[in-house]
N, C-alpha and C positions, 0 to 999 in steps of 0.2 A: 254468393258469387263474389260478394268482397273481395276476398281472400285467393280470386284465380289470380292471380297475379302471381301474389308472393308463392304459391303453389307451382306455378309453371318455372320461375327463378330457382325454386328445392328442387324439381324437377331436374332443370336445366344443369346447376351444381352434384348433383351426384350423378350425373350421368359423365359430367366432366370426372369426380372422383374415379366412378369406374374406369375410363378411360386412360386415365395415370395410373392406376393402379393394374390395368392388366399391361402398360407401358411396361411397366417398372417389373411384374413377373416376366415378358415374357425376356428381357434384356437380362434379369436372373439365371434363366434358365437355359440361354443360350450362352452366360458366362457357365455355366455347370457343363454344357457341353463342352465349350473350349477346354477349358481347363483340366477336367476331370472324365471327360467321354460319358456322360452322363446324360439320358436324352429324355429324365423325368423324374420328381422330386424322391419316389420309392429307391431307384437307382442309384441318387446322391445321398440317402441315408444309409444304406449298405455300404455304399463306399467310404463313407464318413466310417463306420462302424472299423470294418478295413483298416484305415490311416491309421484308426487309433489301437488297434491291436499290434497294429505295426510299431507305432511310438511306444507302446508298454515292453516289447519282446525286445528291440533297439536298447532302449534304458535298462535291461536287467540285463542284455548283453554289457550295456559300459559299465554298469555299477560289478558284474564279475569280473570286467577286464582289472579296473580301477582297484580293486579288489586284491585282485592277484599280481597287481603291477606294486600295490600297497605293501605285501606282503613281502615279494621278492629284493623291492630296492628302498621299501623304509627307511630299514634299519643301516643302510648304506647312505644314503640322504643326511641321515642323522646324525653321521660321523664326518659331513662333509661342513656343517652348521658351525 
């Protein structure tokens, strides 16, 4: 029985962690919804997934634009140096 003390104090201490810590989810996951319309973590990785299919299709569009802009005004560029 020593040790009820420092027992009730661990106690006391991670009950405070939980408490920050489902602070801190639930202000997460109500920045997911602002942001993103997102109203739970399965949502926000789909959507995640999403963005980033989007950022690969976006950047093979500019690298053909760039590409073809390369192509056409190069060699005109070249002569202007």
């Amino acid at each position: 029985m020593d040790d009820y003390p420092a027992l009730v104090r661990k106690v006391e201490a991670l009950r405070q962690r939980k408490a920050k810590a489902d602070g801190a989810l639930e202000q997460l996951l109500k920045r997911l919804k602002e942001e993103f319309g997102c109203k739970h973590l399965a949502a926000a990785k789909k959507r995640l997934e999403e963005l980033e299919q989007e950022e690969r299709d976006l950047f093979t569009a500019y690298k053909e634009a760039r590409e073809e802009f390369d192509r056409k005004w190069g060699p005109k560029l070249k002569e202007l140096e």
